[in-house]
C-alpha positions in Angstrom: 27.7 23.0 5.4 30.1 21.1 3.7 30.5 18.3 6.0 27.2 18.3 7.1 25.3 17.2 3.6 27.6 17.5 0.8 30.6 14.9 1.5 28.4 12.6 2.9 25.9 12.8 -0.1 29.6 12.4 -2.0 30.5 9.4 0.2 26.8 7.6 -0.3 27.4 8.4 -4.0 30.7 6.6 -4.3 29.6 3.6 -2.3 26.4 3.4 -4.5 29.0 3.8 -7.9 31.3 1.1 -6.4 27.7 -1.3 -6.1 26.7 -0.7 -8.6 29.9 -1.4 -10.5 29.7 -4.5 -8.6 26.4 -5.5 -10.1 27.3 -5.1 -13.6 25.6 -1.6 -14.4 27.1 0.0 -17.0 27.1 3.4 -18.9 25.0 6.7 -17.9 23.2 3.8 -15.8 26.1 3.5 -13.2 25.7 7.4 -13.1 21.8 7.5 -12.6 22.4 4.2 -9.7 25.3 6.2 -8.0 23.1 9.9 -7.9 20.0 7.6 -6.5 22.4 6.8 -3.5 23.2 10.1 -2.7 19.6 11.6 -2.8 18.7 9.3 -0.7 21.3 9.9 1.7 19.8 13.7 1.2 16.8 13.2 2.0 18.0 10.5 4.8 19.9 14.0 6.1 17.2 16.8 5.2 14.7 14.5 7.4 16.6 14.8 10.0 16.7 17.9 11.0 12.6 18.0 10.6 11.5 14.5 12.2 12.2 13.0 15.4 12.8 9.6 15.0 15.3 8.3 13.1 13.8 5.5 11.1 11.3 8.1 9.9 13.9 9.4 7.8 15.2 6.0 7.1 11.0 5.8 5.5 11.6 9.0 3.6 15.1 8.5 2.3 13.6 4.9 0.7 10.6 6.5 -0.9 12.6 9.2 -2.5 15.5 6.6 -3.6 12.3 4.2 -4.8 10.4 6.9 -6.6 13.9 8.3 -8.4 14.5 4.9 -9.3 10.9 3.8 -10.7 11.1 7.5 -13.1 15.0 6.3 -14.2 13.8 2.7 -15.1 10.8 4.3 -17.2 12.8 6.8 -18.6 15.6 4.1 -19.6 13.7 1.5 -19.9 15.5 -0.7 -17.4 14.0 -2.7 -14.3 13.6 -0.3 -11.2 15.7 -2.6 -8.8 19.3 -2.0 -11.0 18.9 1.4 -9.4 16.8 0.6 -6.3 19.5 -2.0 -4.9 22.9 -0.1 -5.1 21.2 2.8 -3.8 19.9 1.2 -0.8 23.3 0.0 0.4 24.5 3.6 2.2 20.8 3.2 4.3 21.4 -0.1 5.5 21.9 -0.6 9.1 25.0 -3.2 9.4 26.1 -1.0 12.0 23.0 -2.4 13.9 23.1 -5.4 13.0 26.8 -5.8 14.7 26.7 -3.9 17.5 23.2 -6.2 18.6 24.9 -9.3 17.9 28.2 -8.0 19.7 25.9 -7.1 22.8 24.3 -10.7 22.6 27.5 -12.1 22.7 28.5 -9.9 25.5 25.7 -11.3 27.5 24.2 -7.3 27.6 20.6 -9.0 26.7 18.7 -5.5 27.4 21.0 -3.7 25.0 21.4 -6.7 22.4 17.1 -6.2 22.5 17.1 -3.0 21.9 19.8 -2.7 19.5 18.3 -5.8 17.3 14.3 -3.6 17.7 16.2 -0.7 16.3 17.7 -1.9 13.7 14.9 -4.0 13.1 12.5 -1.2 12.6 15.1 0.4 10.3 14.8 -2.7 8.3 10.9 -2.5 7.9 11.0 1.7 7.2 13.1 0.5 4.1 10.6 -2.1 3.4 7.7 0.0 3.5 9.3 2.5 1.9 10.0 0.1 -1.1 6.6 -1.5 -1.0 4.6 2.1 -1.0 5.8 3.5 -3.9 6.3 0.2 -5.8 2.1 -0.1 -5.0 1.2 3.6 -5.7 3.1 2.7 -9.4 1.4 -0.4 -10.0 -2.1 1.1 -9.2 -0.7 4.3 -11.7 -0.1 1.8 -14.2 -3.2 -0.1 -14.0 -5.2 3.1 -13.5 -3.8 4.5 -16.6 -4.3 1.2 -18.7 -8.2 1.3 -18.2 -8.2 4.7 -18.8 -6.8 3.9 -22.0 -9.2 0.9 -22.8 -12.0 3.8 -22.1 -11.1 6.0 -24.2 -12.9 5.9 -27.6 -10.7 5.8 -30.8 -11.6 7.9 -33.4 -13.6 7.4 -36.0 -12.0 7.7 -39.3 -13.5 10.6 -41.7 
């Protein structure tokens, strides 16, 4: 159990922390960017053992990381990409991107393909994992502001 979800959770949380130090983030908000990693690595590892293909999970690791970091920014009042971008590093396939290039250099153009799809459609799961959740806020938000303009104020007594 250990090494199965809880050092690699550790591992994405450190290499989300040492990003995020990278970027400047400071305070509890280094904390919140580093824990953001490691649920989505959680999630990344959860999925797996439910869903078949892998960049499935890769889709449902990004909206969890994209919907923790939309309810941190709100709650600290912060953009949602200082925790969206550290966290994101752990999930993204440079181990794809190398080993297709090192195929293509190889000459191994079947492999090279299929690596470089892979990876490709890795790429776009984090994409679209990003983009849904960043649209279902924005249509929350505007949802909730008309909603507001609708509502009557009250009459003073």
């Amino acid at each position: 159990m250990l090494t199965g979800f809880i050092l690699p959770c550790l591992y994405a949380f450190f290499a989300s922390l040492g990003f995020g130090i990278f970027d400047n983030i400071r305070g509890n908000k280094l904390f919140f960017a580093g824990f953001c990693g490691s649920l989505g690595w959680f999630v990344y590892l959860a999925a797996e053992r439910l869903l078949i293909s892998d960049i499935e999970c890769y889709f449902w690791a990004t909206v969890a990381i994209s919907l923790f970091a939309e309810f941190a920014a709100r709650l600290q009042k912060v953009p949602a990409t200082l925790y969206l971008v550290p966290a994101l590093i752990p999930l993204v396939p440079g181990g794809g991107v190398y080993y297709s290039v090192e195929a293509a250099i190889l000459g191994e153009t079947e492999r090279a393909a299929s690596l470089g799809l892979h990876t490709l459609g890795i790429a776009g799961a984090l994409a679209m994992g990003i983009i849904t959740v960043t649209s279902l806020m924005r249509l929350y938000n505007v949802l909730a502001a008309r909603r507001r303009l609708r509502r009557p104020a009250s009459a003073p007594r």
